[in-house]
Gaussian input, Z-matrix of N, CA and C with variables (Angstrom, degrees):
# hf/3-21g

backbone

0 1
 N
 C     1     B1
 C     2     B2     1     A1
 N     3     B3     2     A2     1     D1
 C     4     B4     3     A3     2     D2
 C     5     B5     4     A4     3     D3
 N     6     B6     5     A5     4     D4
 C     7     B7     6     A6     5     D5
 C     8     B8     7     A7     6     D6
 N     9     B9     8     A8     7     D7
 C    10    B10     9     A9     8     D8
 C    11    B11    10    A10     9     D9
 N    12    B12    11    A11    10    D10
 C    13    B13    12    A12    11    D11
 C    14    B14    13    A13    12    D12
 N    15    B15    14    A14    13    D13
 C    16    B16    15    A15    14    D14
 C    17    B17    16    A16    15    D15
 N    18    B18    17    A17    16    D16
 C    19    B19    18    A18    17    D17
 C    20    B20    19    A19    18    D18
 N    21    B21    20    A20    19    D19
 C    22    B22    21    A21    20    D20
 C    23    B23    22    A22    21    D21
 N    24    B24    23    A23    22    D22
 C    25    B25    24    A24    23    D23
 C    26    B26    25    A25    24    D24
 N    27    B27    26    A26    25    D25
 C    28    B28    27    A27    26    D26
 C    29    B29    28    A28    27    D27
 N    30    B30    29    A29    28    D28
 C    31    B31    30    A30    29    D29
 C    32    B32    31    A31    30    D30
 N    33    B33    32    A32    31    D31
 C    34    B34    33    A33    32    D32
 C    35    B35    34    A34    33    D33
 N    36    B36    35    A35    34    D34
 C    37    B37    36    A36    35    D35
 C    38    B38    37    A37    36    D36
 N    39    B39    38    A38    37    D37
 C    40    B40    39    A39    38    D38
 C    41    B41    40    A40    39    D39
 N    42    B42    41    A41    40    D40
 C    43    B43    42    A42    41    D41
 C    44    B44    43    A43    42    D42
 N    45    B45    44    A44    43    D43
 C    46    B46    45    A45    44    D44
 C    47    B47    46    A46    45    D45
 N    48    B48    47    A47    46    D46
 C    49    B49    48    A48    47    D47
 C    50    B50    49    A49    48    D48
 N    51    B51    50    A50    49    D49
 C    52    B52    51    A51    50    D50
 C    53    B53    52    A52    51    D51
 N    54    B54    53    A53    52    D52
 C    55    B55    54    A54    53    D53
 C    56    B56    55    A55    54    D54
 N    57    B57    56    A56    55    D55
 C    58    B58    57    A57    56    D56
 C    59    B59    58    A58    57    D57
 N    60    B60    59    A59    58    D58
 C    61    B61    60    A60    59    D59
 C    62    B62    61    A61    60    D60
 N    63    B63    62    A62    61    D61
 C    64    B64    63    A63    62    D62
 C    65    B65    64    A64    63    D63
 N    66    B66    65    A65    64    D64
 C    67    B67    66    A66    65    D65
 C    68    B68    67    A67    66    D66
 N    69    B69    68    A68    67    D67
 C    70    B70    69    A69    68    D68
 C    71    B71    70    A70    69    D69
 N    72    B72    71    A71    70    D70
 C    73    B73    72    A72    71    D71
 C    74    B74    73    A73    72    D72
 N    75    B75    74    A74    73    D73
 C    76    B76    75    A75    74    D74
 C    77    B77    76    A76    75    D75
 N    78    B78    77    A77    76    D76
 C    79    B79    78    A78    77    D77
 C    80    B80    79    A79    78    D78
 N    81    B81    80    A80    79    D79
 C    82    B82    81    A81    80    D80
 C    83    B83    82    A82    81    D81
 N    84    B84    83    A83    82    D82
 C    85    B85    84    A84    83    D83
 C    86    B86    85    A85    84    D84
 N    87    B87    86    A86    85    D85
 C    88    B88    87    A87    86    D86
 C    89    B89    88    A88    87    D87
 N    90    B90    89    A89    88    D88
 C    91    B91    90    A90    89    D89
 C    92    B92    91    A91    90    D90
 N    93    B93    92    A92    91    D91
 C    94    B94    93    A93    92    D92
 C    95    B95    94    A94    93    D93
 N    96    B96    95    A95    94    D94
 C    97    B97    96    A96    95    D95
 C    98    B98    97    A97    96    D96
 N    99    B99    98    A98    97    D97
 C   100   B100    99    A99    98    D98
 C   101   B101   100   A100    99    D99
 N   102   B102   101   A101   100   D100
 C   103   B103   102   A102   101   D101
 C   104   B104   103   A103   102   D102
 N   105   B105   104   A104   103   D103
 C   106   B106   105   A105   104   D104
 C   107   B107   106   A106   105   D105
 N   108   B108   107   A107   106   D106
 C   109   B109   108   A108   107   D107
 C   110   B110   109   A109   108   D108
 N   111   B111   110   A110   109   D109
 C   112   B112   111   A111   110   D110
 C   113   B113   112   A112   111   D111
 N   114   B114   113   A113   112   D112
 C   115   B115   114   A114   113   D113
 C   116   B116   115   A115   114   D114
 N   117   B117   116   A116   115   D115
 C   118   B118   117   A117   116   D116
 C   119   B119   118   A118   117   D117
 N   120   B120   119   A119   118   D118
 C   121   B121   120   A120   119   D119
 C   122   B122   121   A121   120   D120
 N   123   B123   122   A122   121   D121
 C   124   B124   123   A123   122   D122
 C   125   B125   124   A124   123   D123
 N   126   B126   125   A125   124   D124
 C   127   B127   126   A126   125   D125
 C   128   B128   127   A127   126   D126
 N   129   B129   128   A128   127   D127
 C   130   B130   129   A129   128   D128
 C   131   B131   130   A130   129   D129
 N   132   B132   131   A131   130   D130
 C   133   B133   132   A132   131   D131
 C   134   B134   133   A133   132   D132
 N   135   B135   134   A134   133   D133
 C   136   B136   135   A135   134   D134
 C   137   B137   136   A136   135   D135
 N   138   B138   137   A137   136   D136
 C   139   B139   138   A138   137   D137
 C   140   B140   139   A139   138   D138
 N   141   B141   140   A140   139   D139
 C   142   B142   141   A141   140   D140
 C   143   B143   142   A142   141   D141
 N   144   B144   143   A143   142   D142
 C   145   B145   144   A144   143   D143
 C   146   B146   145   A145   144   D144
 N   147   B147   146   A146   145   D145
 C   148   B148   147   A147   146   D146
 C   149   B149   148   A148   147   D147
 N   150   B150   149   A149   148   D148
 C   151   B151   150   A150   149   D149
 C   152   B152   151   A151   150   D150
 N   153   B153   152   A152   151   D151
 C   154   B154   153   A153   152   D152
 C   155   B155   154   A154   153   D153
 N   156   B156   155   A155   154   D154
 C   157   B157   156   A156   155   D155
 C   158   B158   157   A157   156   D156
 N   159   B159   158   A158   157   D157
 C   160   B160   159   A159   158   D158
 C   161   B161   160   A160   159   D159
 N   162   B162   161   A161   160   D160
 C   163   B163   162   A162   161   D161
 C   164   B164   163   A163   162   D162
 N   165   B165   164   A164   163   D163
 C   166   B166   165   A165   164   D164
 C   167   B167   166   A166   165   D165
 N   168   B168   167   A167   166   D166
 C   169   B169   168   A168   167   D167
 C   170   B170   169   A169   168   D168
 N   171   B171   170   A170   169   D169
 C   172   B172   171   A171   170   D170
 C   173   B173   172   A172   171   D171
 N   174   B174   173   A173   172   D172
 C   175   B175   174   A174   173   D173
 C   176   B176   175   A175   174   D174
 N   177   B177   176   A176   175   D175
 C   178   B178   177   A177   176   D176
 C   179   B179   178   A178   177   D177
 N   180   B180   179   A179   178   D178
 C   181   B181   180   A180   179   D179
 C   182   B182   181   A181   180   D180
 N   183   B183   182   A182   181   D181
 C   184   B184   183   A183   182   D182
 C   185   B185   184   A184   183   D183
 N   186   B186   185   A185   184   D184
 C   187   B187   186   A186   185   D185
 C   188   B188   187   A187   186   D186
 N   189   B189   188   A188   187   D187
 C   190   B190   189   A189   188   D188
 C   191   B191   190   A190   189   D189
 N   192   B192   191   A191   190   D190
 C   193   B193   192   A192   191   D191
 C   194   B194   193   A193   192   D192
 N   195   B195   194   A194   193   D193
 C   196   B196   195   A195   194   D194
 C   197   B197   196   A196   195   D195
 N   198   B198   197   A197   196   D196
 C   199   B199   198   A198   197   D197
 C   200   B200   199   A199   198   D198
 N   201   B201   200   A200   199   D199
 C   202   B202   201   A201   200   D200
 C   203   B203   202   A202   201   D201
 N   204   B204   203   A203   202   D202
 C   205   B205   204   A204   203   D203
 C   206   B206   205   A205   204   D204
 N   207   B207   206   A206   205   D205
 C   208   B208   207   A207   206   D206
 C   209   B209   208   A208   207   D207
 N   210   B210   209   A209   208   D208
 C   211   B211   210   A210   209   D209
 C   212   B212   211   A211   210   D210
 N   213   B213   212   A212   211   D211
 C   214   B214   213   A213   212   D212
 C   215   B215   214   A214   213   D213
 N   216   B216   215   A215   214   D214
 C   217   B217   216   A216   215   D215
 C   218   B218   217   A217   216   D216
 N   219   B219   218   A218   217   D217
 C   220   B220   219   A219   218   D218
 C   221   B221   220   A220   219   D219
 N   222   B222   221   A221   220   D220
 C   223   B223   222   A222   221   D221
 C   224   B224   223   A223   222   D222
 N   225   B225   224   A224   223   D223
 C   226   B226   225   A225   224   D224
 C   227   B227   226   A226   225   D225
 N   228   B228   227   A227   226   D226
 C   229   B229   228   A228   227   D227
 C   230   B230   229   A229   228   D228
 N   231   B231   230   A230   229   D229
 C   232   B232   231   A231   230   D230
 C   233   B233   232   A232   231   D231
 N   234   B234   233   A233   232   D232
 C   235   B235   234   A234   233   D233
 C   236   B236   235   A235   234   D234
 N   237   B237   236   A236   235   D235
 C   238   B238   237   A237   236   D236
 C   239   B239   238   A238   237   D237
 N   240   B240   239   A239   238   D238
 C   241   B241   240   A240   239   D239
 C   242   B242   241   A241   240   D240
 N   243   B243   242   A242   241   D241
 C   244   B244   243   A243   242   D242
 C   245   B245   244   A244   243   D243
 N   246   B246   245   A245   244   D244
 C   247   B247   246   A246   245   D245
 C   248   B248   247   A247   246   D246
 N   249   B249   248   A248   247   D247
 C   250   B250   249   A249   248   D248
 C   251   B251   250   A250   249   D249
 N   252   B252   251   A251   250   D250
 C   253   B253   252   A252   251   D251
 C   254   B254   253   A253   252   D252
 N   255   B255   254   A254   253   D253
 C   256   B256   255   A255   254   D254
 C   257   B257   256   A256   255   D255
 N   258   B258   257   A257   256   D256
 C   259   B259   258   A258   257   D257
 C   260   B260   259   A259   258   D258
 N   261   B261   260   A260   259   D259
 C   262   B262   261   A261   260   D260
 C   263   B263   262   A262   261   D261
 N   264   B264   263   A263   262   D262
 C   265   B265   264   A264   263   D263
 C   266   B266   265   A265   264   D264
 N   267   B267   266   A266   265   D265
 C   268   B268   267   A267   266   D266
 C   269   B269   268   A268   267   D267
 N   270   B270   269   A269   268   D268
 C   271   B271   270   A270   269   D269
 C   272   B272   271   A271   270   D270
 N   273   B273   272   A272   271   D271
 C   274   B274   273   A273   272   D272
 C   275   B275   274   A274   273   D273
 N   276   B276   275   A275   274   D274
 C   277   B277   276   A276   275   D275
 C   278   B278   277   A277   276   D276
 N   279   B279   278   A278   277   D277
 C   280   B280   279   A279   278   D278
 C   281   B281   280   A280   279   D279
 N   282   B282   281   A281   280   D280
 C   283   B283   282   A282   281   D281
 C   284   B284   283   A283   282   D282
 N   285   B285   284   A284   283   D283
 C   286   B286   285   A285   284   D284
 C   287   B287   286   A286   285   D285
 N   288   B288   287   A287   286   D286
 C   289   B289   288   A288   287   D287
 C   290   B290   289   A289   288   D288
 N   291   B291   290   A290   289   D289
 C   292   B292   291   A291   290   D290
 C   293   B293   292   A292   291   D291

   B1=1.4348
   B2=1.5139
   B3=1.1802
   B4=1.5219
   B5=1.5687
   B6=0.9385
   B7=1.7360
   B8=1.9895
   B9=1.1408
   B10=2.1195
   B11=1.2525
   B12=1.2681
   B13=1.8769
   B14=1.8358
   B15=1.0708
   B16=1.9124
   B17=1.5113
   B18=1.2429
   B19=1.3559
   B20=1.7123
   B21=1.3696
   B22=1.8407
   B23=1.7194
   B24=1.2602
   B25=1.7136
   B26=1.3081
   B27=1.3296
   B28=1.4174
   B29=1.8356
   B30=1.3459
   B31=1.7691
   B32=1.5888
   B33=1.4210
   B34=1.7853
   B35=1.8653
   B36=1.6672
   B37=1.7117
   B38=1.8881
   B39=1.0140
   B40=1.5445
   B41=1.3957
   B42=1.3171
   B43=1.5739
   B44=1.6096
   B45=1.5451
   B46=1.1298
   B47=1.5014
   B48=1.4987
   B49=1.1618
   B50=1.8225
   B51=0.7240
   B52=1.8807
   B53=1.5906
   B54=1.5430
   B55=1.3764
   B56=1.6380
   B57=0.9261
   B58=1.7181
   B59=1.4624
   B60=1.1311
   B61=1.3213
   B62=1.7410
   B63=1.3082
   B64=1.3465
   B65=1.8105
   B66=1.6336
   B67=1.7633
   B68=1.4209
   B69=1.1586
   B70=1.6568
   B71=1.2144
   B72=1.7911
   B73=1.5138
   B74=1.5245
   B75=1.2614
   B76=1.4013
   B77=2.1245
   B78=1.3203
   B79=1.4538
   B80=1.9573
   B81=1.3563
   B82=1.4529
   B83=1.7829
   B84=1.2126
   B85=1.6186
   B86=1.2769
   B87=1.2382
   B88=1.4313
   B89=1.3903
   B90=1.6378
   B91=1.5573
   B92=1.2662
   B93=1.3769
   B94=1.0183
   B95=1.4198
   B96=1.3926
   B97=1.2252
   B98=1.8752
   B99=1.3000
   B100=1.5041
   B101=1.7151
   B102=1.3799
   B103=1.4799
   B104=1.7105
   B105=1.4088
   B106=1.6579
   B107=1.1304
   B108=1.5361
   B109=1.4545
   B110=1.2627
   B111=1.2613
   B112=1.2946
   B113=1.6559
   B114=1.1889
   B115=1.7239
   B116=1.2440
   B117=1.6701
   B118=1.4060
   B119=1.4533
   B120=1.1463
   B121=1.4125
   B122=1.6714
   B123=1.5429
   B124=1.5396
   B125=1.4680
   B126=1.0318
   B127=1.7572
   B128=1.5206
   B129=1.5531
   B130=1.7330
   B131=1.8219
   B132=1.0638
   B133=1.6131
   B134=1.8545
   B135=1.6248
   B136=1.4393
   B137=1.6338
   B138=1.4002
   B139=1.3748
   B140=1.7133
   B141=0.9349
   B142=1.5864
   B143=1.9438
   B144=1.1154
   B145=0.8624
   B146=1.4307
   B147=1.4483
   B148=1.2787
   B149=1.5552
   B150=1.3804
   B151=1.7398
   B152=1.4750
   B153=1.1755
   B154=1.4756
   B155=1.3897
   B156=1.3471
   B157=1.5533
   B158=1.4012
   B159=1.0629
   B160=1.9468
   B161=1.4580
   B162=0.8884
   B163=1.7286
   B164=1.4063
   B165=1.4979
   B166=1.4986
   B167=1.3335
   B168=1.3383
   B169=1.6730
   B170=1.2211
   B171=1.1591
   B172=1.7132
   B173=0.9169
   B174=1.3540
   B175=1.6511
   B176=1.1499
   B177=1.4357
   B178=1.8401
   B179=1.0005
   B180=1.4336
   B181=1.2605
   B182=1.4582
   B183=1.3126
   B184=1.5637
   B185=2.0549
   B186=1.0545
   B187=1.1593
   B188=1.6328
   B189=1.2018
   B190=1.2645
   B191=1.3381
   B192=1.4391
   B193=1.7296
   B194=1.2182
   B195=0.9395
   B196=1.9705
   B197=1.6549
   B198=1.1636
   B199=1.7036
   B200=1.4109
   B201=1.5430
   B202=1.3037
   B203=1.8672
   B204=1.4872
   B205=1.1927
   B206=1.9538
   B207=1.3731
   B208=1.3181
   B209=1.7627
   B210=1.4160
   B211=1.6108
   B212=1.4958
   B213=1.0353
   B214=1.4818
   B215=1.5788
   B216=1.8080
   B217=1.4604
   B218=1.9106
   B219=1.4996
   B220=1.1835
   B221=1.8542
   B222=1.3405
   B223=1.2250
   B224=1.6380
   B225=1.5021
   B226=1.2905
   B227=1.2566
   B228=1.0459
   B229=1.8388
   B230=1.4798
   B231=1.4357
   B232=1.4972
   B233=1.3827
   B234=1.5173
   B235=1.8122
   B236=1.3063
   B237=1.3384
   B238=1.5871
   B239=1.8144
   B240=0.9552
   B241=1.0103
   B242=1.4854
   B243=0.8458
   B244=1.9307
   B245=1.4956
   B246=1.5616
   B247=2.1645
   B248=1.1392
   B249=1.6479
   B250=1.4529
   B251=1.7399
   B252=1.5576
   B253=1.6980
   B254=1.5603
   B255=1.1372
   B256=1.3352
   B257=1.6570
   B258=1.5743
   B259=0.8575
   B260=2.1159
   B261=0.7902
   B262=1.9744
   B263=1.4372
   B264=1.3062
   B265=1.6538
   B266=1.6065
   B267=1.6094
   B268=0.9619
   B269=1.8463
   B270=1.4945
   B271=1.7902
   B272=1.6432
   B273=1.5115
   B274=1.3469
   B275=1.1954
   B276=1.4978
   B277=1.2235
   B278=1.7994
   B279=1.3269
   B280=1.6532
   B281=1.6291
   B282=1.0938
   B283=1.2765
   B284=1.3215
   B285=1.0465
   B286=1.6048
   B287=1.2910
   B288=1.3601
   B289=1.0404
   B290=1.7288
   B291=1.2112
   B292=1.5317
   B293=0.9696
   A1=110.83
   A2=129.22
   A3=148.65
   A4=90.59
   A5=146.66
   A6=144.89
   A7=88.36
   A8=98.97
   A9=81.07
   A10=133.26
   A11=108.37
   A12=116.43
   A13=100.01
   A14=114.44
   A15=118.45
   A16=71.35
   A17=145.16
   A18=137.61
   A19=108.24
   A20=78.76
   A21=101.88
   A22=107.91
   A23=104.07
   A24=101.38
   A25=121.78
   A26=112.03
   A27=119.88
   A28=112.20
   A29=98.13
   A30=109.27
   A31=96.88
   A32=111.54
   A33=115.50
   A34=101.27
   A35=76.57
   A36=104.29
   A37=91.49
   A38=121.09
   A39=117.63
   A40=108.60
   A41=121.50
   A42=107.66
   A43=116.75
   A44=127.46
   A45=157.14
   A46=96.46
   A47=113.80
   A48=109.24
   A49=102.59
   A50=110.62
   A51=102.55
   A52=98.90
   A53=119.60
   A54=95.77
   A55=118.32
   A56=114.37
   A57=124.76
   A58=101.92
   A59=105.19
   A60=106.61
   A61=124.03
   A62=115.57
   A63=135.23
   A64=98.70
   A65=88.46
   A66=102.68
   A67=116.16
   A68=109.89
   A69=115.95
   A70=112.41
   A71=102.95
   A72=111.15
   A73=119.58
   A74=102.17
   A75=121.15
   A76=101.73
   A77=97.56
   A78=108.61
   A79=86.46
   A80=120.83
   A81=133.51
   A82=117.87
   A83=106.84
   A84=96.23
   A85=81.45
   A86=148.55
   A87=136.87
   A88=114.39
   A89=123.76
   A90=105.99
   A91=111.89
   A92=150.77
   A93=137.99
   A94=88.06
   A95=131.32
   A96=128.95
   A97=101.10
   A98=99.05
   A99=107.90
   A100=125.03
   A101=118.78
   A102=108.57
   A103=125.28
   A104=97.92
   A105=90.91
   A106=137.17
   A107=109.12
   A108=139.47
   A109=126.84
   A110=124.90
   A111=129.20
   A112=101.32
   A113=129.91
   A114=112.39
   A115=114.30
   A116=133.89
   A117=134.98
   A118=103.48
   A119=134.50
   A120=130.83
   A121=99.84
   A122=106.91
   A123=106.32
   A124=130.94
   A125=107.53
   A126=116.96
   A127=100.67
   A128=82.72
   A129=99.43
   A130=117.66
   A131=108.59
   A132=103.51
   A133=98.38
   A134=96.07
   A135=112.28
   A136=94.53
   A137=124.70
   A138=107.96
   A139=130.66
   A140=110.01
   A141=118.08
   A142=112.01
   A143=117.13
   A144=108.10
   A145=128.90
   A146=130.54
   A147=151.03
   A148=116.16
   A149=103.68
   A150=116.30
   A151=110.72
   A152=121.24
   A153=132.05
   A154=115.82
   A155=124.65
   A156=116.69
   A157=119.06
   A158=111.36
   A159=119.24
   A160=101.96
   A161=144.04
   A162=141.77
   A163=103.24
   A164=120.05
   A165=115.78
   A166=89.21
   A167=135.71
   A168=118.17
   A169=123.12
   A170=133.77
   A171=131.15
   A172=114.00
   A173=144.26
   A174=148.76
   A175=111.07
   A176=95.14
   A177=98.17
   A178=127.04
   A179=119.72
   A180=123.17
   A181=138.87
   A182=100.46
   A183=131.85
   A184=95.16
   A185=86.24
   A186=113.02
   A187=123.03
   A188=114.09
   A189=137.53
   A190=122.00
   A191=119.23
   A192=99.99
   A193=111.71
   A194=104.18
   A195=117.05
   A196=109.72
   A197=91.84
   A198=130.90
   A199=101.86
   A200=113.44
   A201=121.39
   A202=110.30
   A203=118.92
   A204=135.33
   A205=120.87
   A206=102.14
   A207=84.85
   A208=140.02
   A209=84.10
   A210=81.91
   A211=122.88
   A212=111.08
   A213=125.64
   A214=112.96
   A215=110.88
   A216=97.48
   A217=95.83
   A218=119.58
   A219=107.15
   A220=129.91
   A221=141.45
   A222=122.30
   A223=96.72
   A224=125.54
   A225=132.74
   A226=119.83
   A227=130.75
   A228=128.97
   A229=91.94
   A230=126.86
   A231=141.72
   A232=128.19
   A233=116.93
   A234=94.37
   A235=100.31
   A236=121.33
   A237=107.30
   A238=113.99
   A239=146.23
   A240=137.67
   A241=115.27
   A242=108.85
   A243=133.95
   A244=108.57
   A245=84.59
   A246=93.97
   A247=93.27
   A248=126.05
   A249=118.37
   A250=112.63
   A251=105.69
   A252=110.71
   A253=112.76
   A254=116.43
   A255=128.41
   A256=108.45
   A257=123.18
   A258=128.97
   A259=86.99
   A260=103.19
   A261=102.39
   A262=110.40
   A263=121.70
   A264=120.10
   A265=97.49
   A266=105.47
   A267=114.52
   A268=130.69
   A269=99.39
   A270=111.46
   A271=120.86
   A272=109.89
   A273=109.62
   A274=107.75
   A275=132.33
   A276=119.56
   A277=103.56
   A278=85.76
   A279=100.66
   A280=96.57
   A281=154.84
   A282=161.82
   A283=124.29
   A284=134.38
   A285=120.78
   A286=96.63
   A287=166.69
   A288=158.72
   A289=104.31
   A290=118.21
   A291=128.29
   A292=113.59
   D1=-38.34
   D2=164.79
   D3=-50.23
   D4=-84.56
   D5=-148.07
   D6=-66.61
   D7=-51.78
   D8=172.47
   D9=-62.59
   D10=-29.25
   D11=177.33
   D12=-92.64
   D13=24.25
   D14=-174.80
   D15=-131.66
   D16=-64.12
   D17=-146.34
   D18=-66.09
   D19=-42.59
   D20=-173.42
   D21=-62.51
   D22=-54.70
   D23=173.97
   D24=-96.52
   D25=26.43
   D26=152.34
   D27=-93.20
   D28=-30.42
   D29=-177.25
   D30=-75.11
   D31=-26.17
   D32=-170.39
   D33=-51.27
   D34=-51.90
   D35=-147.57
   D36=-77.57
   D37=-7.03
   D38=175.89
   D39=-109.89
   D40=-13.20
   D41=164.42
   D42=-92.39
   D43=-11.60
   D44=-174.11
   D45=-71.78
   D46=-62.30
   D47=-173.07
   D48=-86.75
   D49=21.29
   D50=172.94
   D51=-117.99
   D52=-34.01
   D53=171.51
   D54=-74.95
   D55=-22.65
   D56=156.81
   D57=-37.54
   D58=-92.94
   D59=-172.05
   D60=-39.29
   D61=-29.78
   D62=-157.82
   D63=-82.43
   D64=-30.10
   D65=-179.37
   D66=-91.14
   D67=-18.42
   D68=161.01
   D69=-54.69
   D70=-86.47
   D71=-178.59
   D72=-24.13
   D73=-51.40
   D74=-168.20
   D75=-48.71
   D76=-50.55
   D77=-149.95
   D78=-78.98
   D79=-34.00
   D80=158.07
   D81=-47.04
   D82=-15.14
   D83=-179.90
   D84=-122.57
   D85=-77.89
   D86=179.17
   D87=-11.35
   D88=-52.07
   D89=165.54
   D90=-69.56
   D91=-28.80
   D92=-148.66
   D93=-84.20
   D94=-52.60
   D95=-143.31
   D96=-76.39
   D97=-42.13
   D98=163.29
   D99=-50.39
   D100=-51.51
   D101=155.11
   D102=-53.39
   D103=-31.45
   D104=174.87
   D105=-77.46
   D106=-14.41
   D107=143.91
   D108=-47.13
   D109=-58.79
   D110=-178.74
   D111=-85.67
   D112=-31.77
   D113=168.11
   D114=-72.39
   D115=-20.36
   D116=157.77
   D117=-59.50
   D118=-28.72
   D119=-145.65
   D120=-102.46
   D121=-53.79
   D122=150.14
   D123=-34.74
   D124=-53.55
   D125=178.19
   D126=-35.06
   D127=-84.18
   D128=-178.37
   D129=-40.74
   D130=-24.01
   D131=-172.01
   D132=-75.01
   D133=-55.55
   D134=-172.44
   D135=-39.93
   D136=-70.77
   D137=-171.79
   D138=-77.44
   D139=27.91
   D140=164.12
   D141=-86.45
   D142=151.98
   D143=-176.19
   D144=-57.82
   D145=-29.90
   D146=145.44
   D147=-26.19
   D148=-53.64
   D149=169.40
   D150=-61.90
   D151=-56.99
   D152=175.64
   D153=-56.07
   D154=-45.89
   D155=156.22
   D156=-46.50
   D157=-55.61
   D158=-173.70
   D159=-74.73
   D160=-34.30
   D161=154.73
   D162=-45.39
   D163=-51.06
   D164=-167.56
   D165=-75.98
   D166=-76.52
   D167=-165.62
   D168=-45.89
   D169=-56.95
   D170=142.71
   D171=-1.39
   D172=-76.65
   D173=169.03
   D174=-37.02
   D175=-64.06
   D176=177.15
   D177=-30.32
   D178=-53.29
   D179=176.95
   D180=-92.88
   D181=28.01
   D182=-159.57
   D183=-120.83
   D184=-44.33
   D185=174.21
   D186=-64.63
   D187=-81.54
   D188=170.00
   D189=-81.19
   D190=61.30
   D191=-177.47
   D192=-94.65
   D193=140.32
   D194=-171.06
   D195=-107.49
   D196=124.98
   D197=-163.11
   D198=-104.51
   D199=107.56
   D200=-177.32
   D201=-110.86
   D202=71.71
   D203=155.09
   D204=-18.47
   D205=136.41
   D206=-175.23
   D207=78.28
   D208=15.15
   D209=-174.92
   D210=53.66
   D211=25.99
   D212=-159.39
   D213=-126.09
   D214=122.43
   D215=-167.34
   D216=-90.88
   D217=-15.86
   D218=-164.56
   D219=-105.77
   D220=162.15
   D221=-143.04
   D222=-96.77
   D223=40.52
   D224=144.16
   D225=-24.75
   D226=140.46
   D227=160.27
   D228=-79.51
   D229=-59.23
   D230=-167.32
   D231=-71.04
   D232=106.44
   D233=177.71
   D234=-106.78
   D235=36.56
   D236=166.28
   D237=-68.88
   D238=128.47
   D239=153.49
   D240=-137.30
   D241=170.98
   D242=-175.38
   D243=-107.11
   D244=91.64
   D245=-170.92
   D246=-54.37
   D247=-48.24
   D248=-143.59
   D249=-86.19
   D250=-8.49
   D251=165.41
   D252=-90.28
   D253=-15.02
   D254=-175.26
   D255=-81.60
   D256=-31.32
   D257=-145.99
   D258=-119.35
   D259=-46.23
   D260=166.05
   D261=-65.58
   D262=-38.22
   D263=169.31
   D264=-46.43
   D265=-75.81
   D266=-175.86
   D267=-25.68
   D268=-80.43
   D269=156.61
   D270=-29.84
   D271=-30.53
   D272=-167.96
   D273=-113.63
   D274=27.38
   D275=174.58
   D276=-96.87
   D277=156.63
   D278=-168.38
   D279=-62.04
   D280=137.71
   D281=93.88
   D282=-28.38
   D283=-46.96
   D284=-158.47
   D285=-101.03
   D286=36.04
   D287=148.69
   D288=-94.47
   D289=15.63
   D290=169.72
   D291=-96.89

């Protein structure tokens, strides 16, 4: 009876480790198949027109990067200015007629 209950949880311990294994593989093509999904799925997005806009702005700005000199957001030649008229304009503009 000893050599059947040794036989028996040796068969335990060998189907144990094959569904292991069986659950690996498994979880190994499930990602694979899932990345191949979402890089098919990319493709297709990239060429819709939506994709093709955001490809073009992407470039664009890969392309064209704009360099704002001067601490300055605007396309002035001049950053002289007069904080303190800039800043009473400012304070003194009418508000409530908005």
């Amino acid at each position: 009876m000893a050599a059947a209950a040794m036989t028996a949880s040796t068969a335990t311990k060998i189907a144990a480790d094959a569904g292991a294994n069986l659950a690996k593989g498994s979880v190994s093509i499930v990602k694979d198949k899932a990345a191949n999904i979402m890089d098919a799925t990319k493709e297709r997005i990239a060429d819709t027109t939506g994709g093709r806009i955001a490809d073009a702005i992407l470039t664009r700005g890969v392309e064209s990067a704009v360099v704002f000199d001067g601490n300055s957001l605007s396309s002035a030649d001049s950053t002289d200015v007069d904080a303190e008229a800039e800043i009473a304009a400012f304070v003194g503009n009418d508000t409530e007629k908005f």
